[in-house]
C-alpha positions in Angstrom: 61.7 279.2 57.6 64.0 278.1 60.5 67.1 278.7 60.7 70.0 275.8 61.4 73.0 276.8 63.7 76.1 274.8 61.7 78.5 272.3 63.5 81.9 272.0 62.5 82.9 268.2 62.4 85.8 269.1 64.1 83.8 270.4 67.0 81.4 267.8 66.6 84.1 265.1 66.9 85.3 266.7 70.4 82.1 267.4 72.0 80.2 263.9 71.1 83.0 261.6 69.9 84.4 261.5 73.6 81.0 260.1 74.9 80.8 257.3 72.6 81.8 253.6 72.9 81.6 253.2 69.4 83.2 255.2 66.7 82.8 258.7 64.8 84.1 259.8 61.4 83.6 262.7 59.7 85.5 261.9 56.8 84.0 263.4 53.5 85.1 259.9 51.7 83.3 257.4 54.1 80.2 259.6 54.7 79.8 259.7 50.9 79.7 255.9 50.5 77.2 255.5 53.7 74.8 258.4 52.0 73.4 256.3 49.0 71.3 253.2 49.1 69.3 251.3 46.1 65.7 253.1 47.1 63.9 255.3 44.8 63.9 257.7 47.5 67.3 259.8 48.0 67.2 263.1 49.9 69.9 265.4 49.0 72.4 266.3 51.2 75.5 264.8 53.1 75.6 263.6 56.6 78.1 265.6 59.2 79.1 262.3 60.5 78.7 258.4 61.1 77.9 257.1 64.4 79.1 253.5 64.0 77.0 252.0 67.6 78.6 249.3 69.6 75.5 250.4 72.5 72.5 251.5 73.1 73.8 254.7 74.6 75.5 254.9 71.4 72.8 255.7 69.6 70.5 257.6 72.4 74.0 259.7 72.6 73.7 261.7 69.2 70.2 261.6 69.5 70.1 263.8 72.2 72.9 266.0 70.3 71.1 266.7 67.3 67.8 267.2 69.3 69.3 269.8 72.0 68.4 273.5 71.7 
């Protein structure tokens, strides 16, 4: 089993929401209404945060943040 260093949204907020043209929230409120859709298929869990993209670089920008050692 791997093991998962935690972010803190607060830190996560600093480090990526600065690079983004777009917007960031890490509120526990919105992320719970963007973490259910109609599909039969519904991981558990809840998202760290929403990455609303107004750019490509928007979205390659988190990428590369979640996928970094």
């Amino acid at each position: 089993m791997s093991t998962v260093d935690t972010v803190d949204a607060a830190d996560l907020d600093a480090e990526l929401g600065s690079h983004l043209t777009g917007s960031l929230t890490t509120d526990p409120d919105i992320l719970a209404t963007f973490s259910r859709d109609e599909s039969l298929y519904s991981p558990d869990g809840t998202p760290l945060a929403l990455v609303r993209a107004h750019s490509v670089d928007d979205v390659v920008t988190p990428m590369r943040f979640a996928h970094a050692p």
